[in-house]
C-alpha positions in Angstrom: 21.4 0.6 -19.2 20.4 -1.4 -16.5 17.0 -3.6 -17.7 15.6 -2.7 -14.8 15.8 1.0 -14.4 14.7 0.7 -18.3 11.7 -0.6 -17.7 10.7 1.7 -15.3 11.2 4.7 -17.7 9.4 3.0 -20.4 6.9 2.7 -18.1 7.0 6.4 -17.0 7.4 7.6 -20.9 4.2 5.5 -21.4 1.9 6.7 -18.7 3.0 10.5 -18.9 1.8 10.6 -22.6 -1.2 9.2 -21.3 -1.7 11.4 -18.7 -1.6 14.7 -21.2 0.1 17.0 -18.8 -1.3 16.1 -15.4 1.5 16.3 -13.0 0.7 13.9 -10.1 2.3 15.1 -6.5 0.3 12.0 -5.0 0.6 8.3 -5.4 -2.2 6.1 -3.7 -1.6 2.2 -3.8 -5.5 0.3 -2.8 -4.9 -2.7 -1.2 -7.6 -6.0 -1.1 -11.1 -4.7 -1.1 -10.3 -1.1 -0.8 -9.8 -0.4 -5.0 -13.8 1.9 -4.0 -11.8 4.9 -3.4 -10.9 5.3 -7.2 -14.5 6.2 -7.3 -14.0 9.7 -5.5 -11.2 10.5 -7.8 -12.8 13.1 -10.4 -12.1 13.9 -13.7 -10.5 10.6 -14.3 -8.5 9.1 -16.6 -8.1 4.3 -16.5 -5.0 2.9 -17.8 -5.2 -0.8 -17.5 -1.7 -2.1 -16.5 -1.4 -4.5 -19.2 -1.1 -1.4 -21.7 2.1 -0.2 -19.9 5.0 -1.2 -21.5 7.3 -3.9 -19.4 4.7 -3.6 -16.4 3.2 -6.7 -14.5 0.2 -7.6 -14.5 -1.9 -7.6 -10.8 -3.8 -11.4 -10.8 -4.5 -11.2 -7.1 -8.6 -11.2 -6.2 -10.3 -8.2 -5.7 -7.4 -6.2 -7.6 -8.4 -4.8 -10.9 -4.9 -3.6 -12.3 -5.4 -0.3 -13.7 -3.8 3.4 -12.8 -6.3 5.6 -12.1 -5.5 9.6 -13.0 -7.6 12.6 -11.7 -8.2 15.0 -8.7 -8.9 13.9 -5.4 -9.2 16.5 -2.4 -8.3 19.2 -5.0 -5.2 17.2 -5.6 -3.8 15.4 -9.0 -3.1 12.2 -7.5 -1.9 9.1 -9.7 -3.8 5.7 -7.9 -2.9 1.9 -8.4 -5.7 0.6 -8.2 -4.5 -2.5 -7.0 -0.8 -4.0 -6.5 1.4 -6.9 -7.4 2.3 -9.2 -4.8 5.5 -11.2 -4.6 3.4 -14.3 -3.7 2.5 -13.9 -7.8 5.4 -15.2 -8.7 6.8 -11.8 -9.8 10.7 -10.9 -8.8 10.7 -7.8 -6.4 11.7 -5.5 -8.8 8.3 -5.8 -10.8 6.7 -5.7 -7.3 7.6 -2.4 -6.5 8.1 -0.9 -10.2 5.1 0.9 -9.4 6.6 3.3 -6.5 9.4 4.2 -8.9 7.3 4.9 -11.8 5.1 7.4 -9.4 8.9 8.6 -8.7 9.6 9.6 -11.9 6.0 11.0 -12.8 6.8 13.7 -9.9 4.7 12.1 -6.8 6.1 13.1 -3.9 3.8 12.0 -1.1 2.4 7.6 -1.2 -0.4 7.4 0.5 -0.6 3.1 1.0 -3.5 0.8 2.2 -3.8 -2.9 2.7 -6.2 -5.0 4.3 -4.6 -7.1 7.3 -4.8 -9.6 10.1 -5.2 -8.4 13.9 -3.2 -9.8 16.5 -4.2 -7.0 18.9 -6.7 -7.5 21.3 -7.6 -4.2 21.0 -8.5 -4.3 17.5 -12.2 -5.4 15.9 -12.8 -6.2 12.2 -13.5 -3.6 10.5 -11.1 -0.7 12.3 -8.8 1.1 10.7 -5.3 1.5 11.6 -2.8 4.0 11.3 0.7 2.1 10.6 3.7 3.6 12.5 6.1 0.9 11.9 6.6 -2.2 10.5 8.3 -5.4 10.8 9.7 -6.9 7.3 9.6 -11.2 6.7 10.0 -10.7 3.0 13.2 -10.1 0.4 14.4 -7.3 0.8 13.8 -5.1 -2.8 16.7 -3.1 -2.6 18.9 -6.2 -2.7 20.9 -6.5 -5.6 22.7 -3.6 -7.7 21.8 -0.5 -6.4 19.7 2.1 -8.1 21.7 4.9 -7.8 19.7 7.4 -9.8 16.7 6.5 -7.1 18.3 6.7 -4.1 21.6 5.9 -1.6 22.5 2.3 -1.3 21.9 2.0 2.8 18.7 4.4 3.0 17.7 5.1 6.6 14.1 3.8 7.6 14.0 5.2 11.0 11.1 7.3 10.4 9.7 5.0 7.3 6.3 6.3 8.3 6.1 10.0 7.8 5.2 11.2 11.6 4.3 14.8 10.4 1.3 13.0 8.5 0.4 10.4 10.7 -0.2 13.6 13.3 -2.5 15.1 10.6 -4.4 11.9 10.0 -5.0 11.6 14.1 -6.0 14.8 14.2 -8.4 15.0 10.9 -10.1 11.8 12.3 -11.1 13.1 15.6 -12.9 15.7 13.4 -14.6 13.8 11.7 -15.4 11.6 14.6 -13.4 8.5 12.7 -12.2 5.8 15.1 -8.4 4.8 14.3 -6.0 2.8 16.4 -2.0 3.2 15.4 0.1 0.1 14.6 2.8 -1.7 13.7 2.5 -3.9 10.2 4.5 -7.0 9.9 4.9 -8.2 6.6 5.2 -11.5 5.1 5.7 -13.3 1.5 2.1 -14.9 1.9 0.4 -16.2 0.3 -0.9 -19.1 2.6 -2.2 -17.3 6.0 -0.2 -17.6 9.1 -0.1 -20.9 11.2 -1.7 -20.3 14.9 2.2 -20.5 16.4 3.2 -17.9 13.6 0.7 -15.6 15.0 1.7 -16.1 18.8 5.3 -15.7 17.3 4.4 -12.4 15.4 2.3 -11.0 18.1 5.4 -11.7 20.5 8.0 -9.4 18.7 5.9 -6.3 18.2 3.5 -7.1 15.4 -0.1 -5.5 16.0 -1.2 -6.1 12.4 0.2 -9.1 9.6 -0.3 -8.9 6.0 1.3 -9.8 2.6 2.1 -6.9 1.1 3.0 -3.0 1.8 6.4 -3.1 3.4 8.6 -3.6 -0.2 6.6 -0.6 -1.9 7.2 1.7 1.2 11.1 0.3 1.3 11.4 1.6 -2.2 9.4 4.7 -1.8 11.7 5.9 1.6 14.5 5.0 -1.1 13.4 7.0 -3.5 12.8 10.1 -1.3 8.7 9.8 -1.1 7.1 10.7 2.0 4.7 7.6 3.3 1.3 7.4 5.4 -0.1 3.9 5.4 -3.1 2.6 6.8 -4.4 -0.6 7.9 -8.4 -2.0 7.6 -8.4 -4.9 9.8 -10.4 -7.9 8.0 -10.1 -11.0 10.0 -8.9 -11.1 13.6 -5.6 -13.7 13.1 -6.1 -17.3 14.7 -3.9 -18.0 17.6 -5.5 -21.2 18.6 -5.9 -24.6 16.2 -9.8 -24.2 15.9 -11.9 -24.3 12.1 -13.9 -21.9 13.4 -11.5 -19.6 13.4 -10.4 -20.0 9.5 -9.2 -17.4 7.8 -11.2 -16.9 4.5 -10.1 -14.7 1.5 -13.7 -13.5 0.1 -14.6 -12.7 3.6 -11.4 -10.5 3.6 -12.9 -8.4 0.7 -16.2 -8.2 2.3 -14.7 -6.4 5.8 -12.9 -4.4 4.1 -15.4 -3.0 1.4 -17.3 -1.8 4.3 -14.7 -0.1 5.7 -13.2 1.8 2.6 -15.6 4.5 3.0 -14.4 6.1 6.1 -11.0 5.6 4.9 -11.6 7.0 1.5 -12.9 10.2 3.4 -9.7 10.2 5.9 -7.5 9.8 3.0 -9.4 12.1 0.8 -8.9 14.9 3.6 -5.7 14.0 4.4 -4.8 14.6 0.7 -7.1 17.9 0.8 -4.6 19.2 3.7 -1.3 18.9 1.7 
């Protein structure tokens, strides 16, 4: 068997024992800062990802590591609370082992957040941003031997970003009077920030939002079949200009985006509800 594919099913074995007959129709992955939401989820169950057979380990700051099992908007929902990042070191296999492990639990819907750079002028720290598109600058993760048992080898990413929830999520916001802006997310292998001529460069082709991470797990979701929504909290605006005062500073980073997990907890959390 391919190692690969057999550490994902150890994996799943593992955390479906663990889960004693929950079936999960919802994976959520909580980006930098935004790991708050696992606090809604009732009726919860914490497996740390260093008990999971064969999985990696999340060392990035402000990501505990753990899978978080329970109900949220009347849903089972399976949550990483946390991610890995490639900039870890890890290959993208172990990156996005996550997605297919949710796969095989029987998740059928990812709901994704990450906390990014603005390069739209329309955008203030702190907004949240629905993400309609996104622009890849890291390996691909479906490179190499293909997973047939997951999905085709070419899979089509035209609509990587499921437009019958992003409708939802506009509309559920204006209910709730939640301010959200939609976007496109470039993504890149981190995990120094951008240079001021990256930024114009990225801005240039398209990009309204730039982060590390993201774009591999929804790659292997879309391959797998899983329908996406992701969302953006924008935590620094990024620096087009050589000025210190401008500095982009990773504990400030947490900080924005702490205080704006709570009205994206409740958009997701209503979201899910809607299902």
């Amino acid at each position: 068997m391919d190692e690969r594919i057999k550490r994902i099913k150890d994996a799943a074995a593992y955390l479906k024992k663990q889960l004693s007959g929950r079936e999960p129709k919802v994976g959520i992955v909580l980006g930098s800062g935004l790991g708050n939401l696992a606090e809604d989820i009732k009726d919860k169950i914490t497996i740390p990802y260093k008990d999971v057979p064969g999985f990696p380990v999340s060392t990035a700051i402000g990501h505990k590591g753990n899978f978080i099992s329970g109900k949220l908007g009347d849903k089972q929902v399976l949550a990483m609370q946390g991610r890995i990042h490639s900039y870890e070191g890890y290959p993208m296999d172990y990156v996005t082992i996550g997605i297919r492990v949710m796969k095989l639990l029987g998740v059928e819907y990812l709901f994704i957040s990450n906390a990014a750079g603005g390069t739209n002028p329309d955008y203030s720290i702190g907004d949240l941003v629905i993400i309609r598109d996104h622009i890849n600058m890291m390996p691909n993760p479906l490179i190499g031997p293909n997973m047939d048992e997951f999905g085709p080898r070419f899979p089509d990413m035209t609509c990587a970003y499921d437009m019958q929830l992003r409708k939802k999520a506009e509309d559920i916001a204006g209910e709730l009077g939640i301010k959200v802006h939609k976007g496109i997310y470039l993504g890149t292998p981190g995990p120094s920030y951008e240079t001021p001529a990256e930024v114009r460069f990225f801005k240039e082709v398209g990009a309204d939002l730039i982060g590390m991470s993201t774009v591999p797990e929804v790659i292997v979701a879309r391959h797998c079949g899983i329908r996406v929504f992701g969302m953006s909290v924008v935590t620094n605006l990024s620096n087009t200009r050589n000025q210190a005062k401008a500095l982009n500073d990773a504990e400030d980073v947490l900080k924005q985006a702490g205080e704006s997990a709570k009205r994206m907890c409740l958009l997701f959390t209503k979201l899910i509800e809607s299902l």
